[in-house]
C-alpha positions, 0 to 999 in steps of 0.5 A: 500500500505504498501510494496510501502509505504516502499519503498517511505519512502525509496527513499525520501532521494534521492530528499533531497539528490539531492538538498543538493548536487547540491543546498544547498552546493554550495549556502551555501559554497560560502555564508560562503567563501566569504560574510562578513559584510565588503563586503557587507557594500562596496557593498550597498555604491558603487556608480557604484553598486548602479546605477545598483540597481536603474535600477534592481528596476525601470525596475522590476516595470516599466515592472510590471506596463506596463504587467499589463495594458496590461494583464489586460485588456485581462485576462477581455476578456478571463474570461468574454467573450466567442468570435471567437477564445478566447479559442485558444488565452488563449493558445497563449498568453502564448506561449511566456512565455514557450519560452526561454526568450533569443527567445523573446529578440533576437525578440525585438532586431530585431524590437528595435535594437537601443533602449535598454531600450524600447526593455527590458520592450517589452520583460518583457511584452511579456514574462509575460503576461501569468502570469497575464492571468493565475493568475488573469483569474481563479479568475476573471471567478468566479465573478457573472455577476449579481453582474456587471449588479446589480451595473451597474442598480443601477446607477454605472460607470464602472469604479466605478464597477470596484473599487467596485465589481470586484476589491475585488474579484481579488486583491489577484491574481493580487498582487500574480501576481504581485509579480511573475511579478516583481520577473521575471522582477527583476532577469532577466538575458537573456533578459538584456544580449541580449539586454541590453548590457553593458550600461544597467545592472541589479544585475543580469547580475552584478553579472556574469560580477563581477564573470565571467569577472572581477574575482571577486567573492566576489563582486558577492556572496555579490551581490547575497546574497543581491538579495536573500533577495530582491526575500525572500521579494517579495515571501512574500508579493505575499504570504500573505493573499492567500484568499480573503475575500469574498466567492465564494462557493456560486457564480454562475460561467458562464465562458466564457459567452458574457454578457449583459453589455453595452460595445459594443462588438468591446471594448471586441475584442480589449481588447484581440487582441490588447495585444495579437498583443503585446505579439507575435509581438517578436516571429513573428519578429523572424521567420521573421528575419530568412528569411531576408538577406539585405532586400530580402527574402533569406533561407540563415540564415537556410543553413548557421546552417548546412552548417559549416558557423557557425564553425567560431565562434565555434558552430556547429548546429548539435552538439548544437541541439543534445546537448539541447536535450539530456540535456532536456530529462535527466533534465526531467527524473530527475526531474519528478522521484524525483517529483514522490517521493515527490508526493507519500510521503504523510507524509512528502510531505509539509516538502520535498516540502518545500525544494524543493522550496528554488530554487524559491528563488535563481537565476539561475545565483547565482546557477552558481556561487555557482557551480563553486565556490564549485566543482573546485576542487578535489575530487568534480572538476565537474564545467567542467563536461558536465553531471553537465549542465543537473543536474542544470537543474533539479534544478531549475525544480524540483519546477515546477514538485513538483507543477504539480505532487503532486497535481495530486496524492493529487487527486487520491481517496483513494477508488480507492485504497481500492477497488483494494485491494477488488479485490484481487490487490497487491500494485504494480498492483494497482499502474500501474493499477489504479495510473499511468493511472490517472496520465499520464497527469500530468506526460507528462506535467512534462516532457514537462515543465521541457524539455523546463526548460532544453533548455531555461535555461540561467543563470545558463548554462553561468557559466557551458557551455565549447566548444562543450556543447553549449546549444540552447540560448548559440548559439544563444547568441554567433550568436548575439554577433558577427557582420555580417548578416550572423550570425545575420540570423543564430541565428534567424534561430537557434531561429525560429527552437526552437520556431517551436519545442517547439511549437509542443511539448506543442501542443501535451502535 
């Protein structure tokens, strides 16, 4: 495939290109304007600031902790067992984790209106045990039953089989699990904007309150840079020792077989069911919500969207939905065109990949920043540019589609390709013929995954959003923040409409 090869060669400066601009450059330039040691140092003993860092860290990992005895015991279920509705429920308990997490707060908010604290570690648990399920599941499916039943015959307790012979086994995926977990937990933004408020702040929502309403940007850059190295830290230690030590290639995989263990099925059903009930109460409320006006069933909530009623706090339904999506479809052709670049750059994949993962480790909302600090003004005064949004977007889920789609073409054998050329096919059939046809999964999961990246992204939106460019959270944000039941039921109206359509799009996905 040399004339294509060529070609890819030539078009691998587009994604570096891409993020040097829109990623790099903004991070970089308001790093070296405003961050100095001075600035830093008055950050670390503030004392205001140092109890906003306190409640960051013992939320992370209070919320870490609780999603990982609820995930646990389900990812168990789920990997171990085969039962009425399992399959399915693999699906379901990840729902929560594809919904904007500003969907899943205003659902906690419905349930716990009066208790911030609670009402965020719901929301981290609901929107994280996905993570845990589809970590720490894979692992534990390959773990011989045999190797349970011989500790369980030799005399051995469960719990004693646990520490013994399972946990080996899983430790790696729960501790990379566990980082992600934390990580999520630790720069989370929507969920402590909806419920948190202003008592309860994280670095996060810190930095844009430094930045956005009191104007200091010093305070915030120095917070983000100490954030980044908080997240660098994290990312390595879910990074290290990627293997476990002990050898699979010879185990005897029975996924998702009953086994003859002496726990009685009922434990199984409420391992799974119980945290599944936890995980999609949030949603459910939601569409409740919507259909709930002073403690009567009224379809109010979803007449008032398009009706004008909303236009009292500037948003306009129709203008927000048409917005999200057409930002998604852009995020999601640029994203997944420069995933297809890097895919095919075989020589240079891991280098460019690399680099495309540096967004994993900057939070959306210190990439607002940096865009607004950097293109205010000319000849780069974009910050007001409505075309920036859906760029943004693609930033941050390029990682995402780098990580679906490299994989795939990885995967493509090269025999397929020697025998088309055998044939007598160019390059560029072999690649529609052959490459495309192969790919077509992975591409449409792409395009479905960094979609819903686009109309769920939150952090970086806030800093970027202007009238008449409001994105679906950012409307329902608004809806929320303002008193009166009629814009209350508006936004989990506007919410249950998000959870329906992103739902239908990852079901046909």
């Amino acid at each position: 495939m040399n004339g294509f090869t060529q070609i890819i060669r030539r078009l691998q400066v587009l994604p570096l290109l891409f993020l040097g601009v829109f990623f790099l450059w903004p991070v970089a330039s308001m790093l070296a304007r405003y961050v100095r040691l001075s600035t830093l140092s008055d950050v670390i003993t503030d004392h205001s600031l140092r109890g906003v860092w306190w409640f960051t860290l013992w939320q992370a990992a209070l919320s870490t902790l609780l999603t990982l005895l609820v995930g646990l015991p389900i990812t168990w279920a789920l990997s171990r067992h085969k039962f009425l509705f399992s399959h399915f429920m693999t699906g379901l308990v990840t729902v929560p984790f594809l919904m904007p997490a500003v969907v899943i707060a205003s659902g906690v908010r419905a349930i716990l209106p009066n208790s911030p604290v609670l009402g965020i570690l719901w929301a981290h648990l609901a929107f994280n045990v996905a993570v845990v399920v589809r970590l720490v599941g894979p692992r534990w499916a390959l773990l011989d039953p045999a190797m349970e039943h011989t500790s369980a015959d030799l005399g051995a307790s469960p719990l004693r089989t646990f520490i013994y012979v399972v946990w080996p086994h899983i430790r790696t995926a729960v501790r990379n699990a566990s980082s992600m977990v934390f990580l999520f937990c630790f720069s989370s933004f929507a969920v402590i904007a909806i419920l948190g408020g202003i008592s309860r702040r994280t670095i996060e929502s810190e930095i844009f309150i430094q930045a956005v309403r009191l104007g200091n940007v010093k305070t915030a850059t120095a917070l983000a840079a100490l954030q980044a190295l908080v997240v660098m830290c994290i990312l390595f230690f879910g990074s290290r020792h990627t293997s476990d030590t002990t050898d699979i290639s010879s185990i005897n995989v029975r996924l998702n077989q009953f086994s003859s263990s002496s726990l009685p099925k009922i434990v199984v059903y409420l391992a799974a069911y119980i945290p599944l009930i936890v995980v999609i109460t949030p949603l459910l409320a939601v569409i409740a919500r919507s259909f709930i006006l002073n403690n009567r069933f009224s379809f109010s909530g979803y007449a008032w969207l398009f009706d004008g009623s909303t236009s009292q706090v500037g948003i306009n339904t129709s203008t927000t939905l048409s917005t999200s999506l057409v930002f998604a479809v852009i995020c999601a052709f640029i994203a997944t065109s420069l995933a297809l670049i890097i895919g095919f750059s075989r020589s240079t994949q891991w280098a460019i990949s690399t680099v495309t993962g540096l967004p994993l480790v900057v939070s959306a909302v210190t990439l607002g920043l940096g865009i607004i600090v950097t293109f205010q003004n000319s000849p780069f005064a974009w910050r007001s540019e409505k075309w920036l949004i859906p760029v943004i977007h693609a930033v941050i889920s390029l990682p995402l589609a780098v990580r679906i789609l490299s994989p795939a073409i990885s995967a493509i054998p090269h025999d397929l390709h020697d025998a088309s050329a055998s044939l007598g096919a160019d390059t560029w059939r072999t690649l529609w013929r052959i490459d495309f046809p192969l790919l077509q999964p992975a591409i449409l999961r792409s395009l479905g995954l960094c979609a819903a990246v686009s109309i769920g992204e939150f952090g970086a939106t806030s800093f970027l959003t202007r009238s008449g460019a409001e994105t679906i959270p950012m409307a329902i944000s608004q809806l929320l923040g303002h008193p009166g039941d009629v814009l209350s039921q508006a936004a989990y109206a506007l919410a249950t409409l998000c959870i329906v359509g992103l739902s239908i799009l990852f079901s046909v996905l």
